[in-house]
C-alpha positions in Angstrom: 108.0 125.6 117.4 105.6 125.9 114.2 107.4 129.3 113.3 111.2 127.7 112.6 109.3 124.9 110.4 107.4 127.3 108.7 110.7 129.2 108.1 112.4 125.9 106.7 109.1 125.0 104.6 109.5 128.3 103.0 113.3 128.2 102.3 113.2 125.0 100.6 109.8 125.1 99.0 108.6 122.1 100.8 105.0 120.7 100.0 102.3 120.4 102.2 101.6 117.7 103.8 98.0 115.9 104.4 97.4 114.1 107.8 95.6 110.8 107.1 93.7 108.0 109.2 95.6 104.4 109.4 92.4 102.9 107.4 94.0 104.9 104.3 96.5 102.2 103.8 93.3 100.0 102.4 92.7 102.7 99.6 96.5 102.6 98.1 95.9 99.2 98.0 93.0 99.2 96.3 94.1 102.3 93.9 97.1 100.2 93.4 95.5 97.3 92.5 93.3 98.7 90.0 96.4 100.3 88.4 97.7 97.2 88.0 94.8 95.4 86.6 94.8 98.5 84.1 98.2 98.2 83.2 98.7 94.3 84.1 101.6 93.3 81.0 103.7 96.1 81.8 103.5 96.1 85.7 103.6 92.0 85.7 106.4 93.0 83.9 108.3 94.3 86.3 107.2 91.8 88.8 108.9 89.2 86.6 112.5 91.1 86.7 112.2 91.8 90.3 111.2 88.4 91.1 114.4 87.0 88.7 116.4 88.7 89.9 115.8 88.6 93.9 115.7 84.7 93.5 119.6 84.8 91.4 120.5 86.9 94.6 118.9 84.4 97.2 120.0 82.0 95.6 123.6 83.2 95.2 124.1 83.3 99.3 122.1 80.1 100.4 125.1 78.3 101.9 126.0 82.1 103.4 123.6 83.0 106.7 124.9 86.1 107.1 124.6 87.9 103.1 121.2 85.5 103.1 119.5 87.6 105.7 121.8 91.2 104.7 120.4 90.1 101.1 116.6 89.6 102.3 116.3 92.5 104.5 118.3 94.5 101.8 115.7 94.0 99.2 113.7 96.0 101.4 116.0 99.3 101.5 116.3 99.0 97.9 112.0 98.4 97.0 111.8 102.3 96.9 114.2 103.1 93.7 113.3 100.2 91.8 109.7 100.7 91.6 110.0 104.5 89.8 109.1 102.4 86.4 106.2 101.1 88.2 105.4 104.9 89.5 105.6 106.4 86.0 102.8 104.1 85.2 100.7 105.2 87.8 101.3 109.0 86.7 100.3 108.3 83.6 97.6 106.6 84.2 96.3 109.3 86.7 96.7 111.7 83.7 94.9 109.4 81.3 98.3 108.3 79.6 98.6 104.9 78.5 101.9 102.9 78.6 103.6 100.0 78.4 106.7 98.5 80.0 109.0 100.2 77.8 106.9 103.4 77.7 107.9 103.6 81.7 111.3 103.1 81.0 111.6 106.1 79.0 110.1 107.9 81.9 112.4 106.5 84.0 115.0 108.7 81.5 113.6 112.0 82.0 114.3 111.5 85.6 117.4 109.9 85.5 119.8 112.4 87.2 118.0 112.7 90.6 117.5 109.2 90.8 121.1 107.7 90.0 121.8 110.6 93.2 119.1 108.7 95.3 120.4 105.2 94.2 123.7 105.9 95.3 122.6 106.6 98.9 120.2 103.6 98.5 123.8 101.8 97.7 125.4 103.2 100.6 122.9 102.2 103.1 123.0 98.9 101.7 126.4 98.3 101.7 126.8 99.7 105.4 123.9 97.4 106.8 125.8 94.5 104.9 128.7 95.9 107.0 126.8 95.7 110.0 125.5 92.5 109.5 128.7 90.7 108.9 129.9 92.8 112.4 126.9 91.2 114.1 127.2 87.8 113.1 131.1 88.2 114.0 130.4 89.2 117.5 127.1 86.9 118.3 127.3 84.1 116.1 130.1 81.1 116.0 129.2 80.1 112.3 128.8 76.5 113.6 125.7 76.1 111.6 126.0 76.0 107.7 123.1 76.8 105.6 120.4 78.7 105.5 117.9 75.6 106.9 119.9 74.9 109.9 120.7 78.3 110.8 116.7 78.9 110.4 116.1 76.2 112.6 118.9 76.5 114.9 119.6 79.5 115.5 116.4 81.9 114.4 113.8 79.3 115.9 115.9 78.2 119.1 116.0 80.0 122.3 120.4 79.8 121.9 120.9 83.0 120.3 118.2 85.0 121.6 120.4 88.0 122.5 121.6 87.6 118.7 118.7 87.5 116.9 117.3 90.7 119.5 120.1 93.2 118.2 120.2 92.2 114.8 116.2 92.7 114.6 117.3 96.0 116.3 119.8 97.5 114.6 118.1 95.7 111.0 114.8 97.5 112.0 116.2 100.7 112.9 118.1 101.1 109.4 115.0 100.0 108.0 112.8 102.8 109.5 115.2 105.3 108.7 115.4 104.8 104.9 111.8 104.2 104.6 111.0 107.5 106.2 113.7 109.0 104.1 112.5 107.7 101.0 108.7 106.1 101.2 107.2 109.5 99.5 110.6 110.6 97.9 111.1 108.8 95.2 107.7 109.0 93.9 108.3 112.8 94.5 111.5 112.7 92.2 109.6 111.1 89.3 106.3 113.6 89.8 107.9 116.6 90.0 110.9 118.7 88.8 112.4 118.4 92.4 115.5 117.6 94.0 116.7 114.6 96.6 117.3 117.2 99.5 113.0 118.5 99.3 112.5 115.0 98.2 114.1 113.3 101.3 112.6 115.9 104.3 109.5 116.0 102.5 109.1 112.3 103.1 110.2 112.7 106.6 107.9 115.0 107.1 104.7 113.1 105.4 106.0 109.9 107.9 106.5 112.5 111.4 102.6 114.0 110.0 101.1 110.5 110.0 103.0 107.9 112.3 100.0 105.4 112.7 99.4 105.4 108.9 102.9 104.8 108.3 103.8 102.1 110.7 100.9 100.3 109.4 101.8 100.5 105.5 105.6 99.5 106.6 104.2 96.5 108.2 102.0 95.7 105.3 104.8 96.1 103.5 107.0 93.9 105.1 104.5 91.1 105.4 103.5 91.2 102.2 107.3 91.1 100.8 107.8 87.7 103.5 104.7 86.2 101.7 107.0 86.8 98.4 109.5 85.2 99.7 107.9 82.5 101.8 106.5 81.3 97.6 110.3 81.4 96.4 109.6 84.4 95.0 106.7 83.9 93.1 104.6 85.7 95.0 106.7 89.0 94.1 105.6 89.0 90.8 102.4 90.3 91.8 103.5 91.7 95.5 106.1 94.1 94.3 104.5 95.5 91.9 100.7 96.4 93.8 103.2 97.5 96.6 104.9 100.0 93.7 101.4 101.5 92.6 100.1 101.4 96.1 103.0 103.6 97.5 102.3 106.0 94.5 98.6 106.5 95.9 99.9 106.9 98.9 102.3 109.2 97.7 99.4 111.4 95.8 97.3 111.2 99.4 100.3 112.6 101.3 101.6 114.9 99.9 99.7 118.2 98.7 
């Protein structure tokens, strides 16, 4: 069994990867915090935009259940690719670099290729779980409450649509674990290293198959910290998304040789 991934390490020139105790999760956070307090304009920065723009989208499918939850869990697939700016800052700041918002953005440039490649699978597996959640709510849901309140409270917090909300967690949770392992370590990868989405991609698999604990915990820390964004009406994500960004660079840097 170790010889045929040996094999495939060699033929694509994958990385090694470090195996890691759950209680790492706590150092990316705290690695990630102090990148942001060193760098706290340009990665509040970001925060700002990311915050914007999530509560336009929110915003835009309130009287919608179904692109209101797509929209919510969708922010999730995407969180990888839109916090490279926030990854370039931790590089350079490892390196001794300073830099500013706009400084990040033009290492966002040097990069751009690989990334607009990973962004359009990001967009695929968005679209598709919007696909699927429109199917679900077709098949499970009669649409009898409008709203996102009402549906909250009468169809998330009621015992009426149990076998609804059961496959949509599901399904939503297994598309969810798929991009993350696909792309928790990847896209860090793409901006660190003159690499490509295909070593990028299995070499995140391989750093989340290496060290399931550690991972499960940092996607539920991530999850709860993004519901804690959105429970504020998106304040919170000004300074959630961002220590999430620098944290998963650290935890990029721990994982990956």
């Amino acid at each position: 069994m170790d010889k045929p991934l040996h094999s495939l390490d060699h033929h694509f020139h994958l990385p090694d990867i470090r195996r890691v105790e759950p209680a790492h999760v706590l150092l990316w956070l705290r690695q990630g915090w102090q990148d942001m307090r060193d760098s706290l304009v340009a990665s509040l920065a970001y925060g700002v935009v990311f915050a914007l723009a999530g509560a336009f989208i929110l915003a835009s499918t309130m009287d919608r259940p179904y692109l209101f939850t797509a929209a919510i869990s969708g922010f999730l697939l995407i969180g990888p690719l839109a916090a490279a700016g926030l990854y370039e800052i931790s590089r350079r700041h490892d390196a001794g670099e300073a830099t500013g918002f706009f400084a990040s953005l033009g290492g966002l440039r040097g990069h751009a290729d690989q990334l607009a490649f990973f962004g359009s699978f990001l967009a695929f597996a968005l679209i598709a779980w919007e696909r699927l959640s429109a199917i679900l709510f077709a098949l499970f849901y009669d649409g009898s409450v409008s709203g996102v309140g009402g549906f909250a409270s009468e169809v998330l917090l009621s015992t009426a649509y149990l076998d609804f909300v059961a496959i949509y967690v599901l399904i939503g949770g297994a598309v969810a674990a798929l991009v993350f392992s696909l792309s928790v370590v990847a896209v860090p990868m793409l901006m660190d290293r003159d690499s490509d989405i295909v070593t990028a991609t299995m070499t995140s698999m391989r750093a989340v198959a290496a060290n399931q604990k550690a991972m499960a915990l940092w996607a539920a820390i991530i999850v709860g910290l993004v519901a804690i964004g959105f429970a504020t009406l998106m304040i919170g994500m000004i300074v959630v998304l961002p220590l999430l960004g620098h944290a998963t660079w650290h935890a990029y840097r721990d994982l990956v040789e």
